[in-house]
The first five atom37 places (N, CA, C, CB, O) and aatype in JSON, in Angstrom:
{
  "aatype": [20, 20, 20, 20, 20, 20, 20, 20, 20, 20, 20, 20, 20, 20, 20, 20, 20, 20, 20, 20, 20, 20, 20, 20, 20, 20, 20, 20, 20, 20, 20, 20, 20, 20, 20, 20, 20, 20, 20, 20, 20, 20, 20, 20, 20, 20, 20, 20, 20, 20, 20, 20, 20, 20, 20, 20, 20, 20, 20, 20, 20, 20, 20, 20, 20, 20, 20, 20, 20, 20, 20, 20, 20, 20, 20, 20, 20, 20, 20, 20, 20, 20, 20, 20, 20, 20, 20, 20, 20, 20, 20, 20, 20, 20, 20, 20, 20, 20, 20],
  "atom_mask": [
    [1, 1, 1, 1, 1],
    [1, 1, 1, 1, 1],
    [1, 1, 1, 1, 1],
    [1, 1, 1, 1, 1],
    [1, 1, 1, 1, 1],
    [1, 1, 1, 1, 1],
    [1, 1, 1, 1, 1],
    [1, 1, 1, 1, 1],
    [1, 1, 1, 1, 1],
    [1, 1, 1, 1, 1],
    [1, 1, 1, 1, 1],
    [1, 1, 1, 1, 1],
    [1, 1, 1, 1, 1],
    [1, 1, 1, 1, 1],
    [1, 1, 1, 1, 1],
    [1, 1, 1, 1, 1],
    [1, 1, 1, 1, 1],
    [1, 1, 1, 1, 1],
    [1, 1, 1, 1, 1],
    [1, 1, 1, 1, 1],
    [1, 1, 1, 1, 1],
    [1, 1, 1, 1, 1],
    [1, 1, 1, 1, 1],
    [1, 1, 1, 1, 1],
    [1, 1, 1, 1, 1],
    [1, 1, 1, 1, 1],
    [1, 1, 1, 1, 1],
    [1, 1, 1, 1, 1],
    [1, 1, 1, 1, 1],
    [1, 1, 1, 1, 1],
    [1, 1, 1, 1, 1],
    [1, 1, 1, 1, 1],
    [1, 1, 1, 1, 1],
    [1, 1, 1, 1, 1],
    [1, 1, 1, 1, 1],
    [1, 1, 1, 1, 1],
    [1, 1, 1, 1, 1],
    [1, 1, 1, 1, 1],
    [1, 1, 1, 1, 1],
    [1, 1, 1, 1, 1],
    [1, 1, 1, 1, 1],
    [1, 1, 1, 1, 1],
    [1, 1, 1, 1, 1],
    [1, 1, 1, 1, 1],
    [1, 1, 1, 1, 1],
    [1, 1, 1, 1, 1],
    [1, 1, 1, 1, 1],
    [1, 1, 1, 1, 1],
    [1, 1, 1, 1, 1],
    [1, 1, 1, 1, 1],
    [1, 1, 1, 1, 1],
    [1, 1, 1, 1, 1],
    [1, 1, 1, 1, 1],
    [1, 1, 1, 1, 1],
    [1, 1, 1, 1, 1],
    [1, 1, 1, 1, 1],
    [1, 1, 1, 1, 1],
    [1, 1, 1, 1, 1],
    [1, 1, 1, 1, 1],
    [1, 1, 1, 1, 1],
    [1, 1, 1, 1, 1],
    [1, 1, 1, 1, 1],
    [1, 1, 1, 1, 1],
    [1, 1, 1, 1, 1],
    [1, 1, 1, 1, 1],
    [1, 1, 1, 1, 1],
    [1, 1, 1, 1, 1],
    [1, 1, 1, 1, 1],
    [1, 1, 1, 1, 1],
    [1, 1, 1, 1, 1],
    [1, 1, 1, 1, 1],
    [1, 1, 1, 1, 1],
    [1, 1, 1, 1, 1],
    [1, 1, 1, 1, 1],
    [1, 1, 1, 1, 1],
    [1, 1, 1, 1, 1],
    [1, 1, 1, 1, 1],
    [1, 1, 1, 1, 1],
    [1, 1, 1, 1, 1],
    [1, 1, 1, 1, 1],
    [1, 1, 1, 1, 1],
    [1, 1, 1, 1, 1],
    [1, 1, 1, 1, 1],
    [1, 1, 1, 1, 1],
    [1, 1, 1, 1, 1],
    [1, 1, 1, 1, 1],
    [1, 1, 1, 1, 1],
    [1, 1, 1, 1, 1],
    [1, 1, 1, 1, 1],
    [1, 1, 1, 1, 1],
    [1, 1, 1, 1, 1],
    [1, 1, 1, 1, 1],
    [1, 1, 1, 1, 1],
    [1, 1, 1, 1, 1],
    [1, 1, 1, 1, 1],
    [1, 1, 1, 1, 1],
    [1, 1, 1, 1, 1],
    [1, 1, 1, 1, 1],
    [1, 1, 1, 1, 1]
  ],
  "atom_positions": [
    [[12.06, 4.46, 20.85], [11.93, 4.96, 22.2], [13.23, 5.66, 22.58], [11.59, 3.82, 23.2], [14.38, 5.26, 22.43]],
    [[12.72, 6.98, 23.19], [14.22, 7.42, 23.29], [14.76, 7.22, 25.1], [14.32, 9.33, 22.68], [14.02, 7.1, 26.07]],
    [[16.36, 7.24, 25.07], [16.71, 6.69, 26.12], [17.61, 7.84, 26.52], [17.26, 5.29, 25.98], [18.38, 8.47, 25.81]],
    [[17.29, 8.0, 28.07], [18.53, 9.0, 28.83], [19.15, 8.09, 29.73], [17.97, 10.44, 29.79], [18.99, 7.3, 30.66]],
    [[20.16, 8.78, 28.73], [21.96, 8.31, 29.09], [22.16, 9.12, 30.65], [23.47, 9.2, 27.56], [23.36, 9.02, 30.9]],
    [[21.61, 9.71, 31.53], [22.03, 10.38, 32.42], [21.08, 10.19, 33.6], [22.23, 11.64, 31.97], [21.11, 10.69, 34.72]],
    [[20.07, 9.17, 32.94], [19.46, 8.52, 34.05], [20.38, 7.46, 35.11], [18.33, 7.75, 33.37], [20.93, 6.59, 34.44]],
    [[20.63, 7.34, 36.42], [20.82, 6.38, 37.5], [20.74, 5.12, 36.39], [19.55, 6.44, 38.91], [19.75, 4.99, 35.66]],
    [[21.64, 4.39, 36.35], [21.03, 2.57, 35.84], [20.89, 1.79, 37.32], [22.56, 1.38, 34.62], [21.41, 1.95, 38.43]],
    [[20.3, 1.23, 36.97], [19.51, -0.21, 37.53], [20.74, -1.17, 37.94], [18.44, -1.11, 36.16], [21.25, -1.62, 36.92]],
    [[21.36, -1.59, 39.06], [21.89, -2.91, 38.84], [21.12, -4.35, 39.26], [23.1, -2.85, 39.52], [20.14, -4.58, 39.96]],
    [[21.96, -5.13, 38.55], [20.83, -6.45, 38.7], [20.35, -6.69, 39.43], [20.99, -7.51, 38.6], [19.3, -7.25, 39.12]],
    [[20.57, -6.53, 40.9], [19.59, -6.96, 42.1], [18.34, -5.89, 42.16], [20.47, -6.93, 43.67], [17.3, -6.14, 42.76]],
    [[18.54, -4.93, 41.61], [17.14, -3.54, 41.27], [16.4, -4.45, 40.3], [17.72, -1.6, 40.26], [15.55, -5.19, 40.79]],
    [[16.6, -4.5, 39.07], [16.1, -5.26, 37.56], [15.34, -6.4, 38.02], [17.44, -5.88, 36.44], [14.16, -6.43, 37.66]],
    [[15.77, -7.39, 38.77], [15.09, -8.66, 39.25], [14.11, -8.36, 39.96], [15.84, -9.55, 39.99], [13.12, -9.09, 40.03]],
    [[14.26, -6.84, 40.81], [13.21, -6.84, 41.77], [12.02, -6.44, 41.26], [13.47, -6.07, 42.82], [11.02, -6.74, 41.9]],
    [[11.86, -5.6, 39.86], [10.7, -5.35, 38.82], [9.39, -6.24, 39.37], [11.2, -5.91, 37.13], [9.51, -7.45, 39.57]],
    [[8.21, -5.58, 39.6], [7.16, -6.22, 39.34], [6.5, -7.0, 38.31], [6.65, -5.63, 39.51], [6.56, -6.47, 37.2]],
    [[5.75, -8.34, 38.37], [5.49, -8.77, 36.99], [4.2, -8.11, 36.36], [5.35, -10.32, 36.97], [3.74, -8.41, 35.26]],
    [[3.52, -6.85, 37.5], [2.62, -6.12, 36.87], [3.17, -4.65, 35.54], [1.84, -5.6, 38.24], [2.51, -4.25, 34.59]],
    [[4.4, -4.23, 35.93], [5.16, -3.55, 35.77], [5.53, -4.18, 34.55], [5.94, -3.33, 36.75], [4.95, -3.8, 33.53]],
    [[6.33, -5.02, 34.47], [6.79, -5.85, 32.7], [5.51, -5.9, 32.46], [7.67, -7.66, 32.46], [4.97, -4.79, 32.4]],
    [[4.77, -6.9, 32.27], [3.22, -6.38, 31.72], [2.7, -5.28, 31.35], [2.38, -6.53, 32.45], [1.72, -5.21, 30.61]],
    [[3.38, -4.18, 31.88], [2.56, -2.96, 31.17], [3.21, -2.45, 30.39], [2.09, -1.91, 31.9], [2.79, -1.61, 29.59]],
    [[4.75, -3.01, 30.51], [5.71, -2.24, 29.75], [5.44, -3.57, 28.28], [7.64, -2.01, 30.73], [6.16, -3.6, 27.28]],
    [[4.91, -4.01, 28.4], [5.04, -5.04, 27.31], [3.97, -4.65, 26.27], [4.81, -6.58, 27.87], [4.02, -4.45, 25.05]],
    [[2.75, -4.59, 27.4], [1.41, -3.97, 27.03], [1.34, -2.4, 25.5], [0.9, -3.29, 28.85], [0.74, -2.24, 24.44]],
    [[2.6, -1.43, 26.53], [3.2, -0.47, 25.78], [3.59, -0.2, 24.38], [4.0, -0.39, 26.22], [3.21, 0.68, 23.6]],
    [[4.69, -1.46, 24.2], [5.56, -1.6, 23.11], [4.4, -2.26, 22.16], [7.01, -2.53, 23.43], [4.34, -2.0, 20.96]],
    [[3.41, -3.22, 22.89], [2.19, -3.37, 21.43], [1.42, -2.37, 21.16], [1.04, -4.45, 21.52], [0.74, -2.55, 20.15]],
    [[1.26, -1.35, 21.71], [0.19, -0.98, 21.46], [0.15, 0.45, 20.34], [-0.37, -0.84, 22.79], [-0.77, 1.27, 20.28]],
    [[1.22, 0.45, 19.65], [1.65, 0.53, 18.47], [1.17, 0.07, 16.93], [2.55, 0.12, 18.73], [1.06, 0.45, 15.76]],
    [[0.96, -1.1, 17.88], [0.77, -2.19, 16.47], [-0.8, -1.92, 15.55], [0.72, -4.16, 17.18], [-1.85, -1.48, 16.02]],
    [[-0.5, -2.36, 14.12], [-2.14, -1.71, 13.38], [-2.17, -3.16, 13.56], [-2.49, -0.73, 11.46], [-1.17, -3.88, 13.64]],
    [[-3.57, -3.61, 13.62], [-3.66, -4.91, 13.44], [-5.03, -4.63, 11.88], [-4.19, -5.86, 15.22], [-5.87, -3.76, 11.67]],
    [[-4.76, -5.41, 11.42], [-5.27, -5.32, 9.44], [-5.8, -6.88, 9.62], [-3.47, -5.09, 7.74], [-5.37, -7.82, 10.27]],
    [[-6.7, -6.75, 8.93], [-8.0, -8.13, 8.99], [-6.92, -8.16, 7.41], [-10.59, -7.75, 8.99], [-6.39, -7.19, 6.85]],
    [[-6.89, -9.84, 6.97], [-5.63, -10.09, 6.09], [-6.98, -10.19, 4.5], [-4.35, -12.03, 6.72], [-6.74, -10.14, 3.29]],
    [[-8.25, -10.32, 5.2], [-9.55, -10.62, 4.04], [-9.77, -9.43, 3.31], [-11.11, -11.02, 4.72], [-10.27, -9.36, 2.19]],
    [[-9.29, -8.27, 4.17], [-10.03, -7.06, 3.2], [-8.66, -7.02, 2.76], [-10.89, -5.43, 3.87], [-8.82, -7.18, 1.55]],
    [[-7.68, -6.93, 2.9], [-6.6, -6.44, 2.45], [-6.11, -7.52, 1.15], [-5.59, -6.28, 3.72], [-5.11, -7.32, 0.45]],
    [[-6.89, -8.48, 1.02], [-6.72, -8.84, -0.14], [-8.23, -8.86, -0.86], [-5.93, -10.13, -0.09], [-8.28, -9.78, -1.68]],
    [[-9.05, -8.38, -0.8], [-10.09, -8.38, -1.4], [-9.8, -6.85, -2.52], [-11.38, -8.43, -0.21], [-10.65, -6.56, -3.36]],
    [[-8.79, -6.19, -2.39], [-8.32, -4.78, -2.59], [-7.5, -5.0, -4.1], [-7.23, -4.17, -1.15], [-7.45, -4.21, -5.04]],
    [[-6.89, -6.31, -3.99], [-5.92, -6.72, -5.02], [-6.84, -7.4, -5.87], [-4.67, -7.62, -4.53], [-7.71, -8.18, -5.49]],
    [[-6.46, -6.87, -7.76], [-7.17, -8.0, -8.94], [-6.02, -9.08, -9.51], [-7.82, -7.03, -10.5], [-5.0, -8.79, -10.14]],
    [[-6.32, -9.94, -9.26], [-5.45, -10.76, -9.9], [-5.71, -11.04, -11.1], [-5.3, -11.78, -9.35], [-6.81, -11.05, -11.65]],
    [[-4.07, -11.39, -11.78], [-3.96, -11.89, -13.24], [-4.98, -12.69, -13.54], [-2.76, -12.62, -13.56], [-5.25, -13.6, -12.76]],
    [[-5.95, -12.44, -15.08], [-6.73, -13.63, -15.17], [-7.69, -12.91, -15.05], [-6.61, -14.8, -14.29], [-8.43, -13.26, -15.97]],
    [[-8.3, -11.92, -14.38], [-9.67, -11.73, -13.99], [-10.87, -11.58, -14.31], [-9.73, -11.17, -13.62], [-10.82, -10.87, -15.32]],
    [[-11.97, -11.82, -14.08], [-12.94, -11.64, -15.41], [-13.07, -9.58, -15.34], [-15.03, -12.8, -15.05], [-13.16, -8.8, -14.39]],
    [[-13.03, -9.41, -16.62], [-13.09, -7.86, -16.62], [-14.24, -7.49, -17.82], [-11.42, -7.14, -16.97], [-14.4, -6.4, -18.38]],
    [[-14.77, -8.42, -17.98], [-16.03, -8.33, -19.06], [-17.17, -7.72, -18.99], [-16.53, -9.38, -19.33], [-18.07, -7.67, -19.84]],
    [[-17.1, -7.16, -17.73], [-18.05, -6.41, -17.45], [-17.61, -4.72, -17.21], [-18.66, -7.1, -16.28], [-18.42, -3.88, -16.83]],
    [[-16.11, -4.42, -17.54], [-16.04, -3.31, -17.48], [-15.87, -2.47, -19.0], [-15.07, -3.19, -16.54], [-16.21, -3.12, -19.99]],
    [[-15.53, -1.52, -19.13], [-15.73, -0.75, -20.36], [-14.81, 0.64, -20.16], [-17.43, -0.43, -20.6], [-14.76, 1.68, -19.51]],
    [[-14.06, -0.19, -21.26], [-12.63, 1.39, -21.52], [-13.48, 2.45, -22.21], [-10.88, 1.02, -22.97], [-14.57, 2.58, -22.75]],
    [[-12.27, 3.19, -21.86], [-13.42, 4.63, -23.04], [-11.81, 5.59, -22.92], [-15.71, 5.96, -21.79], [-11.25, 6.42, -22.21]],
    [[-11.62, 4.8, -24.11], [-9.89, 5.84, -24.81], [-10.21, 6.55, -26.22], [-8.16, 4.5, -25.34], [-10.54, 6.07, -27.31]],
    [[-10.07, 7.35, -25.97], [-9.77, 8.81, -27.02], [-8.47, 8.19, -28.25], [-8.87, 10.56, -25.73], [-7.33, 8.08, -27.81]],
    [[-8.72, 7.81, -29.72], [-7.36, 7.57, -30.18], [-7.19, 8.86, -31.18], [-7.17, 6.0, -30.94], [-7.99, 9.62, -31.74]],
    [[-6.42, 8.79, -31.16], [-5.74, 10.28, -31.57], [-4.65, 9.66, -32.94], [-4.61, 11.18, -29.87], [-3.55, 9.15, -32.72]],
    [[-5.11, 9.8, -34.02], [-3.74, 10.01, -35.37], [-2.24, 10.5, -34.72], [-4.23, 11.57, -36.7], [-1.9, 11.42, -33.97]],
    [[-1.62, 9.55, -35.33], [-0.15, 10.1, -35.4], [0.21, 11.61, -35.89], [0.59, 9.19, -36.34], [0.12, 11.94, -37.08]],
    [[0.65, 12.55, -34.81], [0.92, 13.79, -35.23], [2.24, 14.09, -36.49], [1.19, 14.47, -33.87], [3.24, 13.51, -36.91]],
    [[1.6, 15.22, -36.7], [3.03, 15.19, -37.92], [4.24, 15.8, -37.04], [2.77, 16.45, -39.61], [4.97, 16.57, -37.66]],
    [[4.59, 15.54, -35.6], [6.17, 16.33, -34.64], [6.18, 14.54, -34.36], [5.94, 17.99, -32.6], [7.32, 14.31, -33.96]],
    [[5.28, 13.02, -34.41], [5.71, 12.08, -33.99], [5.9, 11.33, -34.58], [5.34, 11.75, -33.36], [5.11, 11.28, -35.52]],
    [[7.15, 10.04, -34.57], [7.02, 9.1, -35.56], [6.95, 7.38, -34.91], [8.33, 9.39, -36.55], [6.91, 7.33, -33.68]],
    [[6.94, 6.61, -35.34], [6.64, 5.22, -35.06], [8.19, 4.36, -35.26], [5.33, 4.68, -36.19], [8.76, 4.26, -36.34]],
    [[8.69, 3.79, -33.96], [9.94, 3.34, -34.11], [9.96, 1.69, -34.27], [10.75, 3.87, -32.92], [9.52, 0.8, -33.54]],
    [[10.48, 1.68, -35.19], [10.96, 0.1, -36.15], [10.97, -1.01, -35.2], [12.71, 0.07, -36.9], [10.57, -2.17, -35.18]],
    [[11.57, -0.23, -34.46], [12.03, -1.68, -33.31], [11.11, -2.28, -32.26], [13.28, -1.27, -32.3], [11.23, -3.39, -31.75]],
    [[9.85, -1.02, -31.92], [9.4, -1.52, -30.89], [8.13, -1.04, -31.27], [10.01, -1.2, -29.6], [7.45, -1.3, -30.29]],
    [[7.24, -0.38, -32.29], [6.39, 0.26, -32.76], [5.47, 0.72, -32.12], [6.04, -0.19, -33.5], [4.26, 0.49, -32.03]],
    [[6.38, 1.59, -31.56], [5.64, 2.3, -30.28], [6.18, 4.3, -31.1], [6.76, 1.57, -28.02], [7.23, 4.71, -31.6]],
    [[4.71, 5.03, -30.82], [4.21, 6.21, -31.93], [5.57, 7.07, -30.72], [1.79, 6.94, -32.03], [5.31, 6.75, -29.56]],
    [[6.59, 7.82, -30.8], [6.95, 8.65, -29.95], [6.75, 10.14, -30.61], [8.31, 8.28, -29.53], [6.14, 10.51, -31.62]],
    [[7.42, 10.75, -29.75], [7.41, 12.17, -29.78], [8.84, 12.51, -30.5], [7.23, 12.83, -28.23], [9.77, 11.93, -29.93]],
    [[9.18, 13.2, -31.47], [10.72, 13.71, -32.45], [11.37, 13.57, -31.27], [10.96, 15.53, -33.33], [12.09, 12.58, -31.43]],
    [[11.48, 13.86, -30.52], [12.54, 14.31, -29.48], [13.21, 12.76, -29.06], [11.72, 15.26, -28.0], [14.41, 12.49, -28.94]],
    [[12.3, 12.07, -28.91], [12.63, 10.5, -28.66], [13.62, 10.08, -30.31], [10.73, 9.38, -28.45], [14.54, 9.28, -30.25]],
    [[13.5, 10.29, -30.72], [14.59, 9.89, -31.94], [15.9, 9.87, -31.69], [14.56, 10.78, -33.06], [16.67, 10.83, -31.69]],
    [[16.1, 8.88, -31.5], [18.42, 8.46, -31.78], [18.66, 8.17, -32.87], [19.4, 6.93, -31.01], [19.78, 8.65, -33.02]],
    [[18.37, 7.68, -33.84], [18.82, 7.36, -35.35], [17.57, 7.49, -36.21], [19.48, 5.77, -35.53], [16.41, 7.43, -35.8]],
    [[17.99, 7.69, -37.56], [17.23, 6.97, -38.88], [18.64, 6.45, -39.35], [16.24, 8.13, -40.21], [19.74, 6.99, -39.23]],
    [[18.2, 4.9, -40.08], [19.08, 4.16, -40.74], [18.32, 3.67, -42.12], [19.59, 3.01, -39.79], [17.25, 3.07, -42.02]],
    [[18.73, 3.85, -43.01], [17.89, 3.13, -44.08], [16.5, 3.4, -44.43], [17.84, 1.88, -43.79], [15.82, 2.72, -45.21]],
    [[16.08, 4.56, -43.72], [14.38, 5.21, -43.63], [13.56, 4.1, -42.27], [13.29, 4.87, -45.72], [12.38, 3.9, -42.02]],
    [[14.87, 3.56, -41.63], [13.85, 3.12, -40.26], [14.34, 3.9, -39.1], [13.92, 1.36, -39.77], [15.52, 4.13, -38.83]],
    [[13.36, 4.24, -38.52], [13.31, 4.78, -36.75], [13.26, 4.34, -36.04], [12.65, 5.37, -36.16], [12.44, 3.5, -35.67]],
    [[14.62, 5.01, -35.33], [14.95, 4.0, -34.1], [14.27, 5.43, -32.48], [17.48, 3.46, -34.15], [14.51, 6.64, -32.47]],
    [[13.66, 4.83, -31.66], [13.6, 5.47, -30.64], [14.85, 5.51, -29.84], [12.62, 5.05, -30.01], [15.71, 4.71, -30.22]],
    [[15.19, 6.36, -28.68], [16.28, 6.18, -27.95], [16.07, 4.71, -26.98], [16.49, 7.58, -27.09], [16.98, 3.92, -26.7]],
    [[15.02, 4.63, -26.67], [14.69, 3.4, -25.92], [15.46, 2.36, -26.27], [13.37, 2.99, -26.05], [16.27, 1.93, -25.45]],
    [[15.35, 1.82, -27.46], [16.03, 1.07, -28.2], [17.04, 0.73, -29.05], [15.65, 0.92, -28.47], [17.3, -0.26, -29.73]],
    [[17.75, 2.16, -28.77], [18.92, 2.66, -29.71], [20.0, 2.01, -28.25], [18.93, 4.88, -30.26], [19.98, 2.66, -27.21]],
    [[20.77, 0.89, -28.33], [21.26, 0.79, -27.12], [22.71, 1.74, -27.0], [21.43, -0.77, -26.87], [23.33, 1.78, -25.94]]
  ]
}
């Protein structure tokens, strides 16, 4: 909320004299901002660890190791040449794991 500095202030015998319909609305105000979220759907949204998923069905494309990628020793995960920090001994190291 923005505030002017060049407004008259209030001294305390003004402030006390406030109506309690007046705070009430100003109170009314500052909520009415607020989202209010039902807490049931908002977790009905989340899958938790564990879940039964037996009824769904992947559908992944696997693709051969290209001849620009190779498979690193340490974590045998297929990268792309560019990911390469070492060969030692004819093993590949990715940068991932090259510390």
């Amino acid at each position: 909320m923005a505030t002017d500095y060049d407004a008259p202030r209030k001294n305390e015998s003004e402030q006390s004299e406030d109506s309690i319909e007046e705070l009430k609305a100003r109170r009314h105000e500052k909520n009415s901002g607020k989202v209010d979220e039902d807490e049931t759907e908002a977790a009905e949204s989340f899958e938790l660890p564990g879940a039964d998923l037996s009824h769904e069905e992947l559908s992944v494309k696997v693709v051969p190791k290209q001849s620009d990628e190779f498979t690193c020793s340490s974590c045998f995960l297929v990268h792309h040449r560019s990911q390469l920090a070492r060969e030692t001994k004819g093993k590949l190291i990715c940068r991932d794991c090259d510390y």
